[in-house]
LOLUM-507770 format. One record per atom (N, C-alpha, C): residue in three letters; x, y, z. Coordinates in steps of 0.1 Angstrom, whole numbers, plus 5000, padded with zeros to 4 digits. Atoms other than C-alpha are relative to their C-alpha. Layout:
N
ALAXYZ;...
//
This chain:
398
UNK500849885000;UNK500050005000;UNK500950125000;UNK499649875002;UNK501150354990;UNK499250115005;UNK500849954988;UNK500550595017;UNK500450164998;UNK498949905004;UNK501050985009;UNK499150125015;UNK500449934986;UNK500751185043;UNK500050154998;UNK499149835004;UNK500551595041;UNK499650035015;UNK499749894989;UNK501551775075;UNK500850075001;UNK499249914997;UNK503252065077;UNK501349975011;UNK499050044987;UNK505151945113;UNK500549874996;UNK499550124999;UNK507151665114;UNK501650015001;UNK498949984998;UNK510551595129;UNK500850014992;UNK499449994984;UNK512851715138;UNK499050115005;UNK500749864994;UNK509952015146;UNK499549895014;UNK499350054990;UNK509551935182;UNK497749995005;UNK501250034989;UNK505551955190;UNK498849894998;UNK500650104995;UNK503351685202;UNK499649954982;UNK500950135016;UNK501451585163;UNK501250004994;UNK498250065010;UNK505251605145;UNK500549915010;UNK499250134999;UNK506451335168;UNK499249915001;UNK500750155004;UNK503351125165;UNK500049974986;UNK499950015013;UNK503551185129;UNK501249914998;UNK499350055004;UNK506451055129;UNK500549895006;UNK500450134990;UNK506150745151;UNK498949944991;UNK501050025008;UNK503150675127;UNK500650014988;UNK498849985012;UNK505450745097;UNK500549845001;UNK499050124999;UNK508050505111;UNK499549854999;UNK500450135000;UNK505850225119;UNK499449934986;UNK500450035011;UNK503750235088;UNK500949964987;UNK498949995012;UNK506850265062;UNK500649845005;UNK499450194998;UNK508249885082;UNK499149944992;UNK501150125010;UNK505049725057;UNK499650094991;UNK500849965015;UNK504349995031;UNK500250094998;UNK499149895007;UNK505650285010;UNK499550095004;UNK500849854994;UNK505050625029;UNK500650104997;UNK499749845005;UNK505350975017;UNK499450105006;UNK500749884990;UNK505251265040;UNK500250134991;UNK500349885008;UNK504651635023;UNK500550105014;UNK499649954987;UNK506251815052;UNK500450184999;UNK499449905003;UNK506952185058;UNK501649995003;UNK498450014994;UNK510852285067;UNK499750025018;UNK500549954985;UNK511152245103;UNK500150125005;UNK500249884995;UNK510352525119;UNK499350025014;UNK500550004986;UNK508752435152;UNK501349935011;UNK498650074986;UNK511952435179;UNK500449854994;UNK499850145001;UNK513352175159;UNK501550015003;UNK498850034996;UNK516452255174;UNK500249895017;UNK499750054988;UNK515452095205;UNK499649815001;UNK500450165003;UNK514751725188;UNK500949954991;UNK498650015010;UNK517351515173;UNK499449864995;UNK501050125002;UNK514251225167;UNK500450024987;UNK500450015014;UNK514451145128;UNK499449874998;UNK500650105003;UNK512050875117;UNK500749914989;UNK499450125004;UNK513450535101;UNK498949974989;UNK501350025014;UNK511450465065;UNK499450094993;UNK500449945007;UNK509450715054;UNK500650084991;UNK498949925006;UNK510550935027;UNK498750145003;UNK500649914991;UNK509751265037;UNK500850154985;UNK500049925010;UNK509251565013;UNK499850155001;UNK500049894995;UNK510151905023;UNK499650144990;UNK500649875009;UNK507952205008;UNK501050145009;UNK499749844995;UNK509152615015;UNK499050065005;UNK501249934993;UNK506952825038;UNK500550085006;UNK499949964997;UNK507453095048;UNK500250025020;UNK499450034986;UNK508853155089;UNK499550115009;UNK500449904995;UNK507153465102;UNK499849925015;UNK499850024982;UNK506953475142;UNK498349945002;UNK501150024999;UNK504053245152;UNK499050045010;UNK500949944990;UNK502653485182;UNK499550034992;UNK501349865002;UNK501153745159;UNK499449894989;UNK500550065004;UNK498353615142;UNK499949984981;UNK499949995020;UNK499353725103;UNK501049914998;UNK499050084997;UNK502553555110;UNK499749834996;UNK500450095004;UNK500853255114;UNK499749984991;UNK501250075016;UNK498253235087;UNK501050054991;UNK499050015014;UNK501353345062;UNK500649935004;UNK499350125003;UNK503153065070;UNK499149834998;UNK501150105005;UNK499852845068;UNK499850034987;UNK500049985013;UNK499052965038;UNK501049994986;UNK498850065011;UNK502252935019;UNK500549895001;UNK500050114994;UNK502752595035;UNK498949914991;UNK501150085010;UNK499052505016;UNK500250024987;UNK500449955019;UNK499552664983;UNK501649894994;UNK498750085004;UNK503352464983;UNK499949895000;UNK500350114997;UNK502052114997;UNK499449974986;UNK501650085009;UNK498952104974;UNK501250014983;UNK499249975010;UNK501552204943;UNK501149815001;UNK498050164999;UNK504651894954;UNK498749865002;UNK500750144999;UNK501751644962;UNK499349994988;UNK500850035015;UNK499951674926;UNK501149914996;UNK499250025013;UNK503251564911;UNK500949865008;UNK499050074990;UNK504251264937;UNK499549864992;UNK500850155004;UNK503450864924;UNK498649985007;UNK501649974996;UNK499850814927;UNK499949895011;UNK499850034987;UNK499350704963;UNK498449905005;UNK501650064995;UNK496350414972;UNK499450095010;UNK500549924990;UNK495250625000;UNK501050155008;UNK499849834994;UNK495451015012;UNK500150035013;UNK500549964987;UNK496051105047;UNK500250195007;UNK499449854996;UNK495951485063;UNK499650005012;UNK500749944987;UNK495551595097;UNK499950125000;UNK500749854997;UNK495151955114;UNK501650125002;UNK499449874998;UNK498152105111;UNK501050014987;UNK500349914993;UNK498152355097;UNK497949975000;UNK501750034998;UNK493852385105;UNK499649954982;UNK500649975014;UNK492852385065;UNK500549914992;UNK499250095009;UNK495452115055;UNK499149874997;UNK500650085006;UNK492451865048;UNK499550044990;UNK500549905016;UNK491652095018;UNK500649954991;UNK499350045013;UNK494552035003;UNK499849824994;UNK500650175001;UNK494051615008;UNK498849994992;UNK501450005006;UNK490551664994;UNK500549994986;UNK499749975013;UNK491751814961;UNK501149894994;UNK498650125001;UNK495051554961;UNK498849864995;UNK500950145000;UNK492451274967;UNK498850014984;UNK500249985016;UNK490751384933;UNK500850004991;UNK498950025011;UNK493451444912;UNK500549884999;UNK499950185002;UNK494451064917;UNK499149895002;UNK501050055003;UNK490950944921;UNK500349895016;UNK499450104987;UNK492150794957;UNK499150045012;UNK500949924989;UNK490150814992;UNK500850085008;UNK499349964983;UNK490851045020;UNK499449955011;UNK499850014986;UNK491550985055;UNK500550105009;UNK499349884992;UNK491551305077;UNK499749975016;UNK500050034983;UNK492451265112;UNK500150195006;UNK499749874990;UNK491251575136;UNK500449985013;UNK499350004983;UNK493551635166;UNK499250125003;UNK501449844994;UNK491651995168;UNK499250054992;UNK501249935011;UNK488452125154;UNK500550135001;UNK499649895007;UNK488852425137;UNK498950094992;UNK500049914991;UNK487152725138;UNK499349955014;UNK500450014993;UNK485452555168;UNK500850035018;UNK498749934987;UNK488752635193;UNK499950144996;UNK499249834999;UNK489352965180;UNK498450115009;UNK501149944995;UNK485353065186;UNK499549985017;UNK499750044984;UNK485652915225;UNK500750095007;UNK498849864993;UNK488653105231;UNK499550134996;UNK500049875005;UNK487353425214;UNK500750054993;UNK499249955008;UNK489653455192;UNK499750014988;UNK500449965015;UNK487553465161;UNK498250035010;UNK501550005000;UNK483353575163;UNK499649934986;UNK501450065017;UNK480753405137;UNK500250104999;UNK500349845014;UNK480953645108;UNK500549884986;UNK499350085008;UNK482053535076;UNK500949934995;UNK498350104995;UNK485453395084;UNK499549865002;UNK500450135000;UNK483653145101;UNK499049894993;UNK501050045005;UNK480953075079;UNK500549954984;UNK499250065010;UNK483553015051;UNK500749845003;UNK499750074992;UNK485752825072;UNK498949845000;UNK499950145000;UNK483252575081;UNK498949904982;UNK500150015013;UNK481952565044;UNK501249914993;UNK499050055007;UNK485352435034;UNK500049875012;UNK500250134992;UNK485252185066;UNK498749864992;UNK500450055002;UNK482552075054;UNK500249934983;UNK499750085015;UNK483751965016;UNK501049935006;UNK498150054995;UNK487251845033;UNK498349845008;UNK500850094990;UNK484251585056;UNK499549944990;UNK501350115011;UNK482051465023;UNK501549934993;UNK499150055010;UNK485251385004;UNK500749905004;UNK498950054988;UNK487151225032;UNK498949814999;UNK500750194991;UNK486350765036;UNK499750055012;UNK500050024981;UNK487050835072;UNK500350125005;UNK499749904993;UNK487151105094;UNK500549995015;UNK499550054987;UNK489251015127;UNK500350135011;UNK500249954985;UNK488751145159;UNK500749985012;UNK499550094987;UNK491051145186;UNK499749965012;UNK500550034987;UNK489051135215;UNK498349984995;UNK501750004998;UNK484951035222;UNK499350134996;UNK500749894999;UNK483951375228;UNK500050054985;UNK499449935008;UNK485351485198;UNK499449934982;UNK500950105008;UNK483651205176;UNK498750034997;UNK501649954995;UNK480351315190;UNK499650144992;UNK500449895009;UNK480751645178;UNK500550014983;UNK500050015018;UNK481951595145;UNK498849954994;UNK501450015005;UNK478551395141;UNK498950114999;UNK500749894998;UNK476951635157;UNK500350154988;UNK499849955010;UNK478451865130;UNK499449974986;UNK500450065015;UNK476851645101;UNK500749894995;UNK499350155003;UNK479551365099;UNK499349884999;UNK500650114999;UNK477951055089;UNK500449895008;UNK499150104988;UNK478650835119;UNK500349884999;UNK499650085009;UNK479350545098;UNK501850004996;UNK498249955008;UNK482650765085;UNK500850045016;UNK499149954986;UNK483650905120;UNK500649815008;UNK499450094993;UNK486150655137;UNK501250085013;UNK499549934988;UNK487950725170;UNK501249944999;UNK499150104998;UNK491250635172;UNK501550135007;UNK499349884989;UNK493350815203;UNK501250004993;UNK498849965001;UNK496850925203;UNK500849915006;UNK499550114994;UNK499350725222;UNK501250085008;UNK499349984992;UNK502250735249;UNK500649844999;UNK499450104996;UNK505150495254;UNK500849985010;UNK499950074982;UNK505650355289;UNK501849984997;UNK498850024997;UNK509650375297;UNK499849885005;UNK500050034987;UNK510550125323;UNK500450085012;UNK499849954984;UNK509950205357;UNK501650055007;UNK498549984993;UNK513050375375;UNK500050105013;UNK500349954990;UNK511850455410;UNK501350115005;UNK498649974995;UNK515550525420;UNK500350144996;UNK499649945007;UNK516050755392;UNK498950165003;UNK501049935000;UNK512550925401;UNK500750045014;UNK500050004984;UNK513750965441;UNK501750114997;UNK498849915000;UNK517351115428;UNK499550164991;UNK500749855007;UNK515151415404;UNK499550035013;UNK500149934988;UNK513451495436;UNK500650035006;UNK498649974992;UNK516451545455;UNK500450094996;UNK499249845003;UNK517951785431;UNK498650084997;UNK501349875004;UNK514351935425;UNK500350055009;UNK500949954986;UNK513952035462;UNK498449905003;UNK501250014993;UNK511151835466;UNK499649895004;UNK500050094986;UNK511651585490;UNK498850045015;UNK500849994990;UNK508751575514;UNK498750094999;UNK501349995007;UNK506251725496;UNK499349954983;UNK501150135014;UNK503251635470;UNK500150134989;UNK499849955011;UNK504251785437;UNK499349994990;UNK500950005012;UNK501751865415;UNK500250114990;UNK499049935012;UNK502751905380;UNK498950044988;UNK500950025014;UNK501052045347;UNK501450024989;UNK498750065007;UNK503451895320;UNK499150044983;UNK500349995018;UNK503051995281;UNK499950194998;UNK499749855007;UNK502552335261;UNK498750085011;UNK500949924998;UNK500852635277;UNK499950124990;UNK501149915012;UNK498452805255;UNK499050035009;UNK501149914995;UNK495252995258;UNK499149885008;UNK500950165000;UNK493252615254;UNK500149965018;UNK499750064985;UNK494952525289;UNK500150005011;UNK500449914985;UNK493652745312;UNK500749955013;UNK499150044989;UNK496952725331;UNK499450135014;UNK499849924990;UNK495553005353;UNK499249935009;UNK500450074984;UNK493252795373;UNK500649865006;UNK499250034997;UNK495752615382;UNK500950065011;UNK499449894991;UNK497352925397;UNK499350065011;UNK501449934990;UNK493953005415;UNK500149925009;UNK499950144989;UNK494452655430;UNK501050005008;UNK499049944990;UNK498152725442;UNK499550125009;UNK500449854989;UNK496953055457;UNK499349965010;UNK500849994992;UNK494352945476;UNK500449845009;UNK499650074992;UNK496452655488;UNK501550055005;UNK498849944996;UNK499352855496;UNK500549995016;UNK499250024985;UNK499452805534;UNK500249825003;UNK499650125002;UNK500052445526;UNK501449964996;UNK498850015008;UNK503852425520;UNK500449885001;UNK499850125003;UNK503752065519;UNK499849994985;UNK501050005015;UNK501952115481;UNK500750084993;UNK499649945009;UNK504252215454;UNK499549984989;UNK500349985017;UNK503152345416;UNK501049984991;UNK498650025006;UNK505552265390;UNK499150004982;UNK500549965013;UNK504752405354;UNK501249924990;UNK499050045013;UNK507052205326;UNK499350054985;UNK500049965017;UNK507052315292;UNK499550194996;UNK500349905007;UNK506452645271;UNK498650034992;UNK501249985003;UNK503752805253;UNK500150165004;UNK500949825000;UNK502153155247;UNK499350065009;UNK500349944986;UNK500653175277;UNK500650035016;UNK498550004995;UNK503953125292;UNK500150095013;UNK499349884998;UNK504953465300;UNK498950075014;UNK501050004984;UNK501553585320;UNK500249935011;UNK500150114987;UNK501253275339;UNK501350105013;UNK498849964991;UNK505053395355;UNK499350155006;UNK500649894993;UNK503753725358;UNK499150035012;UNK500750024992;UNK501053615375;UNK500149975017;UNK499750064989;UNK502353385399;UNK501250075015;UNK499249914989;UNK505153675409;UNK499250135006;UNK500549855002;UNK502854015409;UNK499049895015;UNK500450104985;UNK501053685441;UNK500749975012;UNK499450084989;UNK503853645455;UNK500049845001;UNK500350145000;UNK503353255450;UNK501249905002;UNK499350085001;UNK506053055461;UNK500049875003;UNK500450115000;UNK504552755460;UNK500049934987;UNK499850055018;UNK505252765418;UNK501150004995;UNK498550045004;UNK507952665399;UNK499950024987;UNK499950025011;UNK508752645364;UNK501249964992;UNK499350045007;UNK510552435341;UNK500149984985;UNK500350015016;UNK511352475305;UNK499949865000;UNK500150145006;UNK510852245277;UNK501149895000;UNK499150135000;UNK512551945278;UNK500249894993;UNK499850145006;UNK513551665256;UNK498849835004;UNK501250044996;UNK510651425255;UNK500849875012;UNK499450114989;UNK512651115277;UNK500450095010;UNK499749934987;UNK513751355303;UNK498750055004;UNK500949945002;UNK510551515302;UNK499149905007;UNK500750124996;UNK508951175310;UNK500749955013;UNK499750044985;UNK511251105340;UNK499350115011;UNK500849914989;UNK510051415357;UNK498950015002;UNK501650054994;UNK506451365351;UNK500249855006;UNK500050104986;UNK507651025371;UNK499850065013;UNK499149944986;UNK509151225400;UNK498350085003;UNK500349874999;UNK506351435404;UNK498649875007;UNK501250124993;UNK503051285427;UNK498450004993;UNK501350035005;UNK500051435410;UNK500250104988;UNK500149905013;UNK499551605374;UNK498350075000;UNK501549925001;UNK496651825363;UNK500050024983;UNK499950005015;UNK495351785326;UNK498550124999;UNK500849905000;UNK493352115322;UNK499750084985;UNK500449915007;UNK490952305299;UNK499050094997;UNK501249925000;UNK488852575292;UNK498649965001;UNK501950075001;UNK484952505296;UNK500150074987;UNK500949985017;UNK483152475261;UNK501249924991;UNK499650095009;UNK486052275249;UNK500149844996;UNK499850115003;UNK485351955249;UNK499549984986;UNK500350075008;UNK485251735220;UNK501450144987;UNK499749955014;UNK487252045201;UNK501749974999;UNK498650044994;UNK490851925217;UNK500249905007;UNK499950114991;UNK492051615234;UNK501250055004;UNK499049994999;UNK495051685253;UNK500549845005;UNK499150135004;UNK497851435245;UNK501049955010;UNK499450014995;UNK499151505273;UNK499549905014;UNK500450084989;UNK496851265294;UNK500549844999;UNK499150135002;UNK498850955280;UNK501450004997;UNK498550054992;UNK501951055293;UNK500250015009;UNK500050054984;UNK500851095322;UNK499649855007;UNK499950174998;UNK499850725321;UNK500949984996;UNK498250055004;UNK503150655307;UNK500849995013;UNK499349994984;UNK504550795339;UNK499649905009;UNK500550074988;UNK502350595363;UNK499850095007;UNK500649934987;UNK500650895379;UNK498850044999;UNK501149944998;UNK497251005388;UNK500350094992;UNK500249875001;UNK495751315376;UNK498850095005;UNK501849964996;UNK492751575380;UNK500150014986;UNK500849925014;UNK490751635349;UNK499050135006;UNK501049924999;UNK489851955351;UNK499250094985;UNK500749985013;UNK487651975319;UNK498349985001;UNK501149984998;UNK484451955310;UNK499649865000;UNK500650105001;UNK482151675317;UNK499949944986;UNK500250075013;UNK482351385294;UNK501250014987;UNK498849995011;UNK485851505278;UNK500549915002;UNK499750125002;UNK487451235272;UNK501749995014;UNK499450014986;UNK490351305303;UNK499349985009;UNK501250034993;UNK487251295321;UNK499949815002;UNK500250175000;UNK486350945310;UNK500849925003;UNK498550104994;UNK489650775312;UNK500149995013;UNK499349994988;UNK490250885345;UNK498949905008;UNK500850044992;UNK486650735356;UNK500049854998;UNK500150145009;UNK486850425328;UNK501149895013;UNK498750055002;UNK490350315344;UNK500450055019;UNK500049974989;UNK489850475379;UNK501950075009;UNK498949925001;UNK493250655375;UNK500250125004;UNK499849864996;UNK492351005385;UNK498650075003;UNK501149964992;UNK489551215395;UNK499550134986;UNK500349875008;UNK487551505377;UNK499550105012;UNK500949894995;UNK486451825387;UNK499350124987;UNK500249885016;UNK485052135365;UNK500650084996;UNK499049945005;UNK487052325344;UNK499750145006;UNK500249864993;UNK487552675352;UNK499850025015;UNK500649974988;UNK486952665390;UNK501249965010;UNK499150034996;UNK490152715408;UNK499849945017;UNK499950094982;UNK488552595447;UNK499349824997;UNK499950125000;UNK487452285433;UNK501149935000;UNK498650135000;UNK490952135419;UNK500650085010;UNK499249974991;UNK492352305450;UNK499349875012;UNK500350094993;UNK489652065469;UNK500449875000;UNK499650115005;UNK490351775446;UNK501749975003;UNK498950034996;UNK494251825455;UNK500049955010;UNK499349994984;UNK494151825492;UNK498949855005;UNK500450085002;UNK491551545488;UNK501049835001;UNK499350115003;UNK493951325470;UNK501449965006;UNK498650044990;UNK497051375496;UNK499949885009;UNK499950094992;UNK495451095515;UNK499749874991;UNK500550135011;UNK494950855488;UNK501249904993;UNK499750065005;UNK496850595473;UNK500750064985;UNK499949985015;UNK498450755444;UNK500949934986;UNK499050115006;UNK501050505433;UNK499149934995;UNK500850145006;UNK498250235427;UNK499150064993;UNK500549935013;UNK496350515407;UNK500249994990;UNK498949985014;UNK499250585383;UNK500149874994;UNK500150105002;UNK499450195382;UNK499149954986;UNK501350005005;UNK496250165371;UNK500150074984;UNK499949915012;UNK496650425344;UNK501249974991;UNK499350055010;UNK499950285330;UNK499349864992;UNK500850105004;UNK497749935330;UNK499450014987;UNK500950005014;UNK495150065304;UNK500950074993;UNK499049955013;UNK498050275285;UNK500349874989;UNK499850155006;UNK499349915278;UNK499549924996;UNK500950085006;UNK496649775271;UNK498850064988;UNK501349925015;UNK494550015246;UNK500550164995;UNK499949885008;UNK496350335240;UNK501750025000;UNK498650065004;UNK500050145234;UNK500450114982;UNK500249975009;UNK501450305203;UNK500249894991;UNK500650105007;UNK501749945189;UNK498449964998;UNK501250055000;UNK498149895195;UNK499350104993;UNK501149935008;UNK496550235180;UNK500949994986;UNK499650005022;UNK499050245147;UNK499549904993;UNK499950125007;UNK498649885142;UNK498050015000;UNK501350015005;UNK494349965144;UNK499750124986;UNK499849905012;UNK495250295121;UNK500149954987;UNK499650065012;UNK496750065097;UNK498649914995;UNK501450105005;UNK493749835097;UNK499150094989;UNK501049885004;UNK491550135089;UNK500850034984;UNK500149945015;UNK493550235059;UNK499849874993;UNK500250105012;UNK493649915042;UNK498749955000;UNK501850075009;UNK489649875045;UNK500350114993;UNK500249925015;UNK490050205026;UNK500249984990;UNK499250035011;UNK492250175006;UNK499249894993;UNK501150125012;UNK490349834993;UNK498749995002;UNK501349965010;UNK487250024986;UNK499049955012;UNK500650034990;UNK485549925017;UNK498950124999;UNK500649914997;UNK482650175018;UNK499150075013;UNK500549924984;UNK481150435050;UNK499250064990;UNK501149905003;UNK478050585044;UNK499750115011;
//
């Protein structure tokens, strides 16, 4: 099977869908010819030295503009689509098409590809689009949006399959008009180190945080991740200096947050840059409880990916999202972590001081358990692959 992939990200660019892409790449290319349409790296790919084994990988030009400001962005989306959809017309005609979401619009180009060689598509959504940006407020209904989901919706009739990485997120793409026939769910994945208690007990040591309960929020901060109620939670647990905060990784929302947490006074917060994904994974060991957090109104339009490395690690967490998001359900499915409601910084301050008397080792347990047994990355590629080859041989979704 001849497999022609278009994403913009892919290693060495360093964030979360370029190194599943590329773990999804690798695996699929060990049984069948894969062709990625890739931009040049440009997402911190100085801080990843991953290169994927098989696929042949096809680097378009795109412009590099700074991706805070928002023009910035959409000109390097933009010249990214108009370059992809140009190098993928002219590639060997591919049994099946796959695009995901980044950049948002890149199943457009798959659409048109998937005609020109008379082949199906397969678009996998990691985020709906405009349905994050109208949550956050960062666009209003007007005609932006009304174009927008005009073009979703031809990228959705054209597409075999339309994959979903989480429940919620399935739901609403029907709920959108997806024929629930074509919608298929198929998560993201994490891979479980071995355990290295020792290793976990010597990071504490140089952390400082020997003798207290370290609760960590581990991945990118953005708008999506309403790291501030998080901060509402430290604050209002602040006469608890048993209870340390501990932020890893970067993100746009970055810079406030710090602001925040000094203009409080808060020294009960920390912060750790980004880190190399295996280091990155020892310290979410070291650490006793995580927090996988998002805005209300987002469910179904984001899964964060970062709730299956926190099973990787072996640790609890809170979901603080919205009922029924799929952190939510894991945590209740698999009895691994607790929910509360998003936005409401005295709840997950309750839900912390709750879970200090709790078992949280046999939590985490728990939650590496079902990692290994249903959201392995041998187990979702090797169901991914299944999926393309009913496509690919004509299998039909109504």
């Amino acid at each position: 099977m001849r497999i022609l992939i278009i994403n913009q990200y892919f290693p060495p660019d360093v964030s979360n869908t370029a190194y599943l892409l590329g773990e999804l790449a690798e695996d699929l290319a060990a049984r069948h010819e894969v062709i990625v349409v890739a931009g040049r790296p440009s997402y911190s790919p100085e801080a990843s030295s991953y290169t994927p084994r098989g696929p042949g990988v096809v680097r378009v030009r795109s412009t590099s503009f700074d991706r805070s400001a928002l023009w910035g962005r959409a000109a390097n989306y933009v010249s990214y689509l108009a370059r992809s959809l140009v190098r993928s017309m002219v590639v060997r005609r591919p049994d099946v098409v796959v695009t995901m979401t980044d950049p948002p619009l890149v199943g457009l180009v798959g659409a048109l590809v998937s005609i020109r060689y008379r082949r199906p598509l397969v678009h996998v959504c990691h985020d709906l689009y405009p349905d994050i940006a109208l949550a956050l407020g960062t666009l209003r209904p007007g005609a932006v949006t009304a174009v927008w989901g005009l073009l979703n919706r031809f990228v959705w009739s054209r597409a075999r399959l339309v994959c979903a990485v989480s429940r919620d997120m399935g739901e609403r793409l029907v709920a959108r008009g997806v024929a629930r026939p074509r919608v298929e769910v198929v998560p993201t994945w994490a891979t479980a180190q071995p355990r290295d208690p020792a290793g976990a007990a010597r990071i504490r040591s140089q952390m400082g945080w020997e003798g207290r309960m370290v609760v960590m929020h581990a991945g990118n901060l953005g708008l999506a991740q309403d790291a501030g109620t998080i901060v509402g939670a430290a604050e209002r647990l602040r006469g608890h200096p048993d209870i340390a905060f501990v932020f890893l990784g970067d993100g746009a929302g970055k810079g406030p947050l710090i602001d925040a947490v000094q203009r409080n006074g808060l020294s009960n917060v920390s912060f750790l840059d980004h880190r190399p994904k295996v280091e990155a994974q020892r310290l979410m060991e070291a650490a006793d409880l995580h927090v996988v957090s998002l805005l209300p109104g987002l469910s179904g339009c984001a899964a964060p990916s970062k709730t299956y490395g926190i099973m990787a690690a072996g640790r609890p967490y809170v979901a603080a999202v919205d009922s029924g998001a799929e952190p939510h359900l894991i945590a209740t499915e698999f009895d691994c972590g607790t929910h509360v409601p998003p936005g409401d910084p005295g709840a997950l301050a309750g839900a912390i001081l709750d879970l200090c008397g709790s078992d949280l080792d046999a939590m985490g347990a728990r939650g590496r358990a079902a990692l290994e047994h249903g959201y392995s990355r041998a187990t979702v590629v090797a169901r991914f692959e299944e999926l393309l080859e009913e496509v690919a041989g004509g299998t039909a979704r109504r």
